[in-house]
C-alpha positions in Angstrom: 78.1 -91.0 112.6 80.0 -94.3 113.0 79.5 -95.9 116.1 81.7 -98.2 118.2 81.6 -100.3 121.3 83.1 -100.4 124.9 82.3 -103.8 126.7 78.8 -104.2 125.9 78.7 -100.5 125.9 77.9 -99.7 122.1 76.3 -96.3 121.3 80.0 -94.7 121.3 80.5 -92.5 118.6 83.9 -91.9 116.6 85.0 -88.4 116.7 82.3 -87.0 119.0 84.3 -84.7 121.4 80.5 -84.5 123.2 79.8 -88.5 123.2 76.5 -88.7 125.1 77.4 -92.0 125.9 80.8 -91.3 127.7 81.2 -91.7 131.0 82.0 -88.2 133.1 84.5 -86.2 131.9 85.3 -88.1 128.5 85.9 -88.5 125.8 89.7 -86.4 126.0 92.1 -86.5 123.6 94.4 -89.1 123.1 97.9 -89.0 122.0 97.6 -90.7 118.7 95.0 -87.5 117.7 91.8 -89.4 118.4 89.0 -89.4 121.4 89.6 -91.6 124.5 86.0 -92.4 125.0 84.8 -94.3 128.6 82.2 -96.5 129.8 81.4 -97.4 133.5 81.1 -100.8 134.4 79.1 -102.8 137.1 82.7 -103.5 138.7 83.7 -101.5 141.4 87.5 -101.0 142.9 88.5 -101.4 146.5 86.8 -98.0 147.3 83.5 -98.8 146.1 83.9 -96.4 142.8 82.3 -97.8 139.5 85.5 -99.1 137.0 85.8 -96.9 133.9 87.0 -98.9 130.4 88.5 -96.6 128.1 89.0 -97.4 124.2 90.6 -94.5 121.4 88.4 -93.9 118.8 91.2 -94.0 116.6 94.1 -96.2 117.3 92.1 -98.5 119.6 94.0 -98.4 122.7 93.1 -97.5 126.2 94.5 -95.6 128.9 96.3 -98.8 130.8 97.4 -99.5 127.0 99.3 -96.3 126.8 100.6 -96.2 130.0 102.1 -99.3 129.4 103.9 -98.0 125.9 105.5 -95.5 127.7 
């Protein structure tokens, strides 16, 4: 199975709707038809909760991305 990377975060795998590397409650679909797959980071926002990058196994994008597009 073809993997991919989030961040430094690589044992993502393409098309894996059970991605054991995924951060909680991911990978969900994503518009284009592919997996929006997440990775926690060290980071954490003004309420002390880890930051989550997200990156579509298939068009590449992440959440902010898409939000953006619309």
């Amino acid at each position: 199975m073809e993997r991919f990377a989030i961040g430094e975060d690589a044992g993502h795998r393409v098309g894996d709707a059970g991605c054991p590397a995924c951060a909680s409650e991911f990978p969900e679909p994503c518009r284009c038809g592919g997996l929006m797959h997440a990775a926690t980071g060290e980071e954490e926002d003004l309420d002390g909760n880890a930051m989550v990058s997200t990156r579509c196994d298939k068009c590449g994008r992440s959440d902010e991305d898409l939000a953006e597009a619309v």
